[in-house]
VMD Tcl script that draws the C-alpha trace (Angstrom):
set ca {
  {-141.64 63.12 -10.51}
  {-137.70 63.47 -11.70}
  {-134.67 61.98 -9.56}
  {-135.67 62.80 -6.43}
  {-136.52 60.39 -3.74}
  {-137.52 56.80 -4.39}
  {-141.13 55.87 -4.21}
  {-142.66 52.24 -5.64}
  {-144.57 52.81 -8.63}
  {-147.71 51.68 -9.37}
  {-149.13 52.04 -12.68}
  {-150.98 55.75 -12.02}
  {-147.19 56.75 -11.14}
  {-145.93 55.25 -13.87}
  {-148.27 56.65 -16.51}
  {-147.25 60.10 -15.23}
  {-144.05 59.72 -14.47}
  {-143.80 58.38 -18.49}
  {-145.52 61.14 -19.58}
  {-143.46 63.72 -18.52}
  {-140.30 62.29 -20.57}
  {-140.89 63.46 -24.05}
  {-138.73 61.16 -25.72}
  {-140.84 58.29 -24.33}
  {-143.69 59.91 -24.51}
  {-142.67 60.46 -28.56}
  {-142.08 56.34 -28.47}
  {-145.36 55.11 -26.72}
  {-147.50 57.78 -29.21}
  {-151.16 58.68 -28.35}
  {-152.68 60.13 -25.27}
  {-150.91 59.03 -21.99}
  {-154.51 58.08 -20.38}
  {-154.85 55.54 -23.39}
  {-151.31 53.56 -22.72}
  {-151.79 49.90 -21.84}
  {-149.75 49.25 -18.74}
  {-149.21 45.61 -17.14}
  {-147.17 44.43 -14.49}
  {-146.11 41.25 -15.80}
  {-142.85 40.57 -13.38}
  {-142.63 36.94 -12.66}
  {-138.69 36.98 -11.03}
  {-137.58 36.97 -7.48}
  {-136.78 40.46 -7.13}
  {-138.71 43.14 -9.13}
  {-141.37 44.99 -10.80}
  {-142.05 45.00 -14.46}
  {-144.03 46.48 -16.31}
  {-144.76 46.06 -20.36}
  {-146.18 49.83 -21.77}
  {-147.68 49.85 -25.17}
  {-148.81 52.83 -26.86}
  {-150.54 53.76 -30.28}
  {-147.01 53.63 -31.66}
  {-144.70 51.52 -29.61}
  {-144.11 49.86 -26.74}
  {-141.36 49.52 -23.65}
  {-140.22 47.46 -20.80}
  {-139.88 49.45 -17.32}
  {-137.91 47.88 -14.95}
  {-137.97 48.83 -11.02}
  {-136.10 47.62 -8.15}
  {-137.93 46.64 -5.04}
  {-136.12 47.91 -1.58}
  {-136.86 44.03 -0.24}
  {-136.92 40.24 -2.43}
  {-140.08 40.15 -3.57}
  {-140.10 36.40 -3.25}
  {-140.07 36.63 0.61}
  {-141.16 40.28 0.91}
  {-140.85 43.00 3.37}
  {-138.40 40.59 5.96}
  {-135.93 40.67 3.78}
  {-134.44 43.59 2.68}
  {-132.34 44.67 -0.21}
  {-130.38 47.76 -1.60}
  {-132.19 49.53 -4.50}
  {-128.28 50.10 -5.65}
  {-128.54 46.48 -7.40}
  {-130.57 48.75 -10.75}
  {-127.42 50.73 -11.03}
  {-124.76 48.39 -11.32}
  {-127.48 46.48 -13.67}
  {-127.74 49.68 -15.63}
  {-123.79 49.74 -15.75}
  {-123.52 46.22 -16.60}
  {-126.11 46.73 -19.36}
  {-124.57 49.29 -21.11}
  {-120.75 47.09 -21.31}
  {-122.86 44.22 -22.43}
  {-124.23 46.62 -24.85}
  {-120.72 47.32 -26.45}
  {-119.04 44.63 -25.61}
  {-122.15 42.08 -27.30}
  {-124.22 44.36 -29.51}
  {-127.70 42.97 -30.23}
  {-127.14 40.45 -27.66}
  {-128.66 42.90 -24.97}
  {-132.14 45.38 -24.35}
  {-131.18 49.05 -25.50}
  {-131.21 50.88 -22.52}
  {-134.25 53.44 -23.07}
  {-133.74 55.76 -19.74}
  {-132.32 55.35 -16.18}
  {-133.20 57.15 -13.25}
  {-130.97 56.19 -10.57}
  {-133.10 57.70 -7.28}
  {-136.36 55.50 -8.41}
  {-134.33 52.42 -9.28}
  {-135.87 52.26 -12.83}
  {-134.57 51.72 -15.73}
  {-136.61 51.30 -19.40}
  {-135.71 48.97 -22.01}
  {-136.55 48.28 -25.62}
  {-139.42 45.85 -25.45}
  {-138.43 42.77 -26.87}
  {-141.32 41.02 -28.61}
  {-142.42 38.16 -29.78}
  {-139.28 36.98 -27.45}
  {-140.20 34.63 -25.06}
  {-138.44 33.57 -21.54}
  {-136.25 30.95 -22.90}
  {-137.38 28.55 -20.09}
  {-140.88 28.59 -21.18}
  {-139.61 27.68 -24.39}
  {-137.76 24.27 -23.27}
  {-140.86 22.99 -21.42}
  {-142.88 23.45 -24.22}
  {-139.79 21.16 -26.17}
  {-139.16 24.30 -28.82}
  {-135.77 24.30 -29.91}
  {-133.47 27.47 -30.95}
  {-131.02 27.42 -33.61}
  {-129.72 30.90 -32.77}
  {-129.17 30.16 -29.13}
  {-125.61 28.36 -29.21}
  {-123.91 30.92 -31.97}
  {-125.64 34.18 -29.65}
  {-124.95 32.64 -26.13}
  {-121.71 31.90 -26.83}
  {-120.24 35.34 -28.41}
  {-122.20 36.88 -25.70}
  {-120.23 34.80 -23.16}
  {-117.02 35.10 -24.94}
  {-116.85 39.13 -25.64}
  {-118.18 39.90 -22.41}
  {-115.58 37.66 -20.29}
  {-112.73 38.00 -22.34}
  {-113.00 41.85 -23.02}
  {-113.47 42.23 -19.05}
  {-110.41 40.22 -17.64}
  {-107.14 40.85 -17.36}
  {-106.23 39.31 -20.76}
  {-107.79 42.28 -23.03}
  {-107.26 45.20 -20.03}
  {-104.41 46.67 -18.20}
  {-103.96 46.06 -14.73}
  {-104.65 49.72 -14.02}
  {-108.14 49.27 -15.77}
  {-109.09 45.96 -14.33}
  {-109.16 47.05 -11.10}
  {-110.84 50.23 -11.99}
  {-113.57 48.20 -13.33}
  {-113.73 45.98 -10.31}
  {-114.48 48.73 -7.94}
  {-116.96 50.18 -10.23}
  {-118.91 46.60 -9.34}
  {-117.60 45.99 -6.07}
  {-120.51 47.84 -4.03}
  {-122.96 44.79 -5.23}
  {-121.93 42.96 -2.05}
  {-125.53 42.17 -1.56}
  {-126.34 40.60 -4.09}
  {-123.30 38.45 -4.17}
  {-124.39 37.80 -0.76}
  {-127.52 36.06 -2.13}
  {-125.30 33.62 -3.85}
  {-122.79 32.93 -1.53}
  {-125.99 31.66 0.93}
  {-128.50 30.96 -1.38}
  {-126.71 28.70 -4.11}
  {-123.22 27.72 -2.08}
  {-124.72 27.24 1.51}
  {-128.34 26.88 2.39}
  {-129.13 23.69 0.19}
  {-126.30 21.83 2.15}
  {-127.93 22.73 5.81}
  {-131.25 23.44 7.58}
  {-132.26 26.89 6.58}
  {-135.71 28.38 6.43}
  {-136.53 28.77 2.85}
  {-135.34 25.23 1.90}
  {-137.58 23.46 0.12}
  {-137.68 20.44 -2.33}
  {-140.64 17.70 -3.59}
  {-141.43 15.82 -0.81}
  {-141.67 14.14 0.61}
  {-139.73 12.06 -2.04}
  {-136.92 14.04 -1.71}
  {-136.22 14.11 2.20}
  {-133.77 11.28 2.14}
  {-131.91 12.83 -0.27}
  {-132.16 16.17 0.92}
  {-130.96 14.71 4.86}
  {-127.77 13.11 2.59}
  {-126.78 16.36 0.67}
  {-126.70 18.11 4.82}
  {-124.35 14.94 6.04}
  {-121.96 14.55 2.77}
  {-118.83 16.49 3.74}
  {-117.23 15.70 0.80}
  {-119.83 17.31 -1.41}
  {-119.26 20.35 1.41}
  {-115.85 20.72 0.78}
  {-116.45 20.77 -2.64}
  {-119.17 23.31 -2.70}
  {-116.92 25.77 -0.37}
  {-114.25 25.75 -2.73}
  {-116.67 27.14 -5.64}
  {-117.71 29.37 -2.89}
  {-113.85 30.56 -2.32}
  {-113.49 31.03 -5.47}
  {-116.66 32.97 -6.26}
  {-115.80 35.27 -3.86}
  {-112.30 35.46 -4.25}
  {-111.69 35.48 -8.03}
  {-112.25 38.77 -9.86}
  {-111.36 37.14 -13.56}
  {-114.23 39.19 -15.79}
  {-117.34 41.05 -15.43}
  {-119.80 38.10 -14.95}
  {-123.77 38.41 -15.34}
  {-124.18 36.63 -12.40}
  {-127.34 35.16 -13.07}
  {-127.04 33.07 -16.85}
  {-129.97 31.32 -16.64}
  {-132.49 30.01 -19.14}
  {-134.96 32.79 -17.16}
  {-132.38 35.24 -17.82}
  {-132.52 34.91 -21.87}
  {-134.93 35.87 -24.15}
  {-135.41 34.31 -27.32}
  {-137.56 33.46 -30.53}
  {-136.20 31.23 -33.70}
  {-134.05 33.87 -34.89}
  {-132.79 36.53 -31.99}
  {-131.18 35.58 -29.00}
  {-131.36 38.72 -25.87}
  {-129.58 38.49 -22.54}
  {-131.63 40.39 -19.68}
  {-131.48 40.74 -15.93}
  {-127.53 40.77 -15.05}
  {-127.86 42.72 -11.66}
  {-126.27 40.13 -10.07}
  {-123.13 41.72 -12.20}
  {-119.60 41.85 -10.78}
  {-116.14 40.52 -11.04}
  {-116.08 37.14 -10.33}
  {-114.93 33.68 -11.88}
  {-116.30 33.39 -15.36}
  {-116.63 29.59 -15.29}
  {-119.92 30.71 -13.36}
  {-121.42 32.48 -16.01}
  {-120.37 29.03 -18.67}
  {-121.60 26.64 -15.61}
  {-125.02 28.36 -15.13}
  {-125.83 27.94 -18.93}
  {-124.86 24.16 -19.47}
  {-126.69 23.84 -15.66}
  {-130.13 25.11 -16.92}
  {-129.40 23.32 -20.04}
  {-128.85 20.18 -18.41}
  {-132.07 21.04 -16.02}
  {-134.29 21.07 -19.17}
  {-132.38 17.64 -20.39}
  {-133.70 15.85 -16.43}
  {-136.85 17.73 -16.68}
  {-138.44 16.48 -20.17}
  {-138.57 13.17 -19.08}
  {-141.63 14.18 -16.69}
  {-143.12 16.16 -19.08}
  {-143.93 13.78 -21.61}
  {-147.31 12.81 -22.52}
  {-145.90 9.44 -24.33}
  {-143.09 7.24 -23.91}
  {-140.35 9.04 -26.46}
  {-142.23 11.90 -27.86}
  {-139.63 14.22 -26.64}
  {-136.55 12.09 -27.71}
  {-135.57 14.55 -30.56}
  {-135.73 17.88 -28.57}
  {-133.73 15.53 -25.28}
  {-131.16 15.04 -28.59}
  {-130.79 18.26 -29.24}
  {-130.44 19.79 -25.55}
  {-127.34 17.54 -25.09}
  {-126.27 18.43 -28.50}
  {-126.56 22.32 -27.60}
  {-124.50 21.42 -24.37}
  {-121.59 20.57 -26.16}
  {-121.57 23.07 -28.19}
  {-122.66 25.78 -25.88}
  {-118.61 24.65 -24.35}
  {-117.09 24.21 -27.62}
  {-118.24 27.53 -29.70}
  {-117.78 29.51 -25.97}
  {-114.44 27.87 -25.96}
  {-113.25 28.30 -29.65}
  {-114.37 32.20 -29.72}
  {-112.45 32.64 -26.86}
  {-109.57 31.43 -28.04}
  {-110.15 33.00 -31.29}
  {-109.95 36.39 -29.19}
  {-107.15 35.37 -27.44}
  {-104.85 34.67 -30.39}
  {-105.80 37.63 -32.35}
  {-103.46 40.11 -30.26}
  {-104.52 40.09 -26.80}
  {-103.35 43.74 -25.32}
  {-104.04 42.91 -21.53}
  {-101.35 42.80 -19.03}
  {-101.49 39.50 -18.55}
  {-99.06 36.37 -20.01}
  {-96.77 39.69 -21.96}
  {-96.11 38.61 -25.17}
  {-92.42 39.65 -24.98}
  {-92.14 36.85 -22.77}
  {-92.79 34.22 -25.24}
  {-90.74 35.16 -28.38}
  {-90.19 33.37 -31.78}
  {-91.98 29.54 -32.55}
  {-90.95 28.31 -29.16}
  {-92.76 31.03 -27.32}
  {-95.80 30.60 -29.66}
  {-95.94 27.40 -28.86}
  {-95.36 27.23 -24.79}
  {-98.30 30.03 -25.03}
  {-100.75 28.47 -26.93}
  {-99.97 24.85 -24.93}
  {-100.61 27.57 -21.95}
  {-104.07 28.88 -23.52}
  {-105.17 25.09 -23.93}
  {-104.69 24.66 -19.89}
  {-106.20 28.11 -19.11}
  {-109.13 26.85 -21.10}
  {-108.83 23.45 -19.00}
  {-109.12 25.11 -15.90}
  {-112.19 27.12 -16.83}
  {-114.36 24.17 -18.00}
  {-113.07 22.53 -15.06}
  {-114.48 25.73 -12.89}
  {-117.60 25.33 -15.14}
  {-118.60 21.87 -14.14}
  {-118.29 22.98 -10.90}
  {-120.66 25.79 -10.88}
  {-122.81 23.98 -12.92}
  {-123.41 21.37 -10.42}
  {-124.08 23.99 -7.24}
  {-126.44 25.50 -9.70}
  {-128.52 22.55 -10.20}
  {-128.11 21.24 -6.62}
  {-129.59 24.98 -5.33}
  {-132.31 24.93 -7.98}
  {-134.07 21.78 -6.31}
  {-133.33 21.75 -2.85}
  {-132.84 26.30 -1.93}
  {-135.14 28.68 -2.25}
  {-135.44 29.61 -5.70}
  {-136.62 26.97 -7.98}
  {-137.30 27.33 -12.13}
  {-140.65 25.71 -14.03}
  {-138.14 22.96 -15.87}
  {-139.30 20.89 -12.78}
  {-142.01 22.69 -10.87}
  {-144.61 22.24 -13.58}
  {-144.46 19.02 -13.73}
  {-147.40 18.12 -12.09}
  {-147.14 14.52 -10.83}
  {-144.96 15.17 -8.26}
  {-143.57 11.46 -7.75}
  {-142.02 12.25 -11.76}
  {-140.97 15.24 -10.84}
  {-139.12 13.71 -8.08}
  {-137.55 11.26 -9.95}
  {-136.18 13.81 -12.68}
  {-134.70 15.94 -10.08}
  {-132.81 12.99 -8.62}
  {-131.52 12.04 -11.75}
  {-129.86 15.65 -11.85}
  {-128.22 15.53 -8.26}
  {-127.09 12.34 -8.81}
  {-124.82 14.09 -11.83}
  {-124.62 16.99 -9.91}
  {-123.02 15.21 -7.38}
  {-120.70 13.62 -8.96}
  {-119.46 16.77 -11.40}
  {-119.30 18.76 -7.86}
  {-116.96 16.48 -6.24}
  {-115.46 14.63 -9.10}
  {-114.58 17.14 -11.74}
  {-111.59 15.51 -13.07}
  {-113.92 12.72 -14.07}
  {-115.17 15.09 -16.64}
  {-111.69 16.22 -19.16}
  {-114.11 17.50 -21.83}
  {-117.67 18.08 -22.41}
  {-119.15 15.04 -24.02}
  {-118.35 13.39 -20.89}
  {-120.76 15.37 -19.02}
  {-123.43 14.80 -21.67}
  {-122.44 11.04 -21.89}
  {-123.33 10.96 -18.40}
  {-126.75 13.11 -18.53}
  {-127.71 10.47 -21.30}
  {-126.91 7.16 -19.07}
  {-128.84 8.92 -16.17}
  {-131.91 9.13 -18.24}
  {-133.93 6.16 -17.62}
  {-132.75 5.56 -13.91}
  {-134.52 4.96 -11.39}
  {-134.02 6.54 -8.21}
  {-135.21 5.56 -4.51}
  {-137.10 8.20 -3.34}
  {-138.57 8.78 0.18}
  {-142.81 8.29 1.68}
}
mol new
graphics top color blue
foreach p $ca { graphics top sphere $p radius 0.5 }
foreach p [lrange $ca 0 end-1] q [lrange $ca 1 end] { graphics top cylinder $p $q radius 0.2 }
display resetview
């Protein structure tokens, strides 16, 4: 099997088709027959498979030609592995460390192998459990600050920027995913809707009759898909990081193109905040959790401030995109007028944040896709009343994002949400 035509692999294809790369072969060690092989994909979209050998082990990653979520109905370009390969490899320089190594690609099977990152765990598994990361804010936020800054049009020329956007701009469908799945669908009556009910039906009938919070949501949408400012993952969620105490790896970013980077920031401080709502129904005593709750809220704010002050940092240090020419702001007086400039650019992105944010936390309990934060909590009355509590901030930071100037506002309000008590439907 080479690149030829695509087939789905199953783990007899796999073995061979492993065995027949030398350098992989070399990696995995011992007989092919004896390699472990488990298909351990638990995401929306793909297979994956974990291969461990007498010497080593790897990740193989293959896309499906449909979501495997739904299946078969709905199809879905195996091109989405390529521009992940492509966006893996920029992450890779852009972030090093921060990212798998890229093992092999094959572009006609949709595969590509990985390091395999052990003992890393999903970093949503990690938050339910209360386990807290001191690595994740100074990672996650030079991750986010390389990879957006080095991709917009403040570090490249104009020439190159829209090179780069065309290299991405053939990802159409899975943009198209967002623009329905997270910007539309939770806001109307569409088939794969669902949410905890029936506690949730009132509020799920008031999200489909709120224009104001439909305005709101089609202006993210406008600008997600008419804002090419960086190469964004796409898809920065706490199921999209890997971590343990002391490594922090970014996985997944097929959703990849150039769009609005306050969507990559907003998805982070969203599943952040999601794990914040969520702990509160999986406690097994009144308070037990209080110190990890601290610390979520904590890593919010910082997760904006250290993403924020690297940024900068970047900025400053000699920027040589074609954007804001530094001929045009000579001598203390220009210095000045640009850095006052760089504070409002900065505005205007954690304003853009707490937007997306909000649509991501809205989609994740009332669309299609949902995370564990909420689903395993198994009293489904709690888990009711914890997902309230986020929409009710959602709301607010989706239609109301001038209420929120800096980022201890938005934790401020997380914190007075914690003990309320919603009305809930049934």
């Amino acid at each position: 099997m080479g690149q030829g035509d695509y087939q789905i692999l199953h783990e007899a294809d796999l073995r061979a088709y492993l065995a027949g790369l030398p350098d992989l072969k070399g990696l995995l060690g011992g007989e092919p027959a004896a390699w472990a092989i488990t298909e351990v994909g638990d995401g929306n979209l793909n297979l994956v498979f974990i291969v461990k050998g007498a010497r080593g082990g790897i990740a193989v990653k293959q896309a499906l030609p449909y979501v495997r979520l739904v299946g078969e109905s709905w199809p879905l370009p195996l091109s989405r592995a390529h521009y992940e390969y492509l966006a893996l490899m920029r992450q890779a320089q852009l972030a090093p460390g921060l990212v798998p190594a890229v093992l092999h690609h094959n572009v006609a099977l949709a595969l590509i192998v990985m390091e395999l990152l052990e003992p890393h765990i999903i970093m949503r598994k990690g938050l339910v459990a209360a386990t807290r990361y001191p690595r994740f804010v100074d990672d996650i936020t030079t991750f986010m600050a390389r990879t957006l800054f080095f991709t917009s049009d403040l570090a490249l020329s104009a020439a190159e920027k829209k090179e780069a956007i065309a290299a991405f701009a053939g990802n159409h469908a899975l943009c198209k995913i967002t623009e329905d799945l997270i910007f539309t669908d939770p806001y109307r009556i569409a088939e794969q809707n669902r949410w905890t009910a029936p506690y949730l039906d009132g509020l799920a009938a008031s999200l489909r009759e709120d224009l104001e919070l439909h305005v709101a949501v089609s202006r993210l949408k406008l600008k997600f898909m008419a804002s090419p400012e960086a190469l964004i993952h796409g898809d920065l969620h706490t199921g999209s990081i890997m971590v343990t105490n002391s490594q922090t790896r970014v996985i997944d970013p097929e959703f990849a193109f150039y769009g609005p980077m306050g969507f990559d920031v907003g998805a982070v401080l969203a599943n952040l905040l999601m794990a914040y709502f969520a702990s509160a129904g999986h406690e097994r005593a009144p308070g037990e959790r209080a110190a990890f709750e601290a610390w979520v809220l904590e890593t919010v704010e910082q997760v904006w401030t250290e993403f924020a002050r690297k940024f900068l940092d970047l900025w400053r240090a000699g920027a040589a995109g074609d954007a804001y020419p530094p001929s045009l702001f000579p001598g203390e007086k220009g210095a000045a007028r640009l850095e006052a400039e760089r504070q409002a650019y900065m505005q205007r992105l954690f304003t853009d944040a707490v937007g997306f944010a909000a649509a991501k936390i809205i989609r994740r309990i009332f669309g299609l896709a949902h995370n564990i934060d909420f689903e395993l909590i198994e009293d489904a009355k709690k888990r009711a009343i914890s997902e309230a509590r986020a929409v009710r901030l959602a709301r607010v930071m989706m239609v109301e994002p001038g209420a929120f100037p800096v980022i201890t506002d938005v934790t401020a309000a997380a914190r007075n949400l914690r003990d309320w008590v919603p009305e809930l439907s049934g």
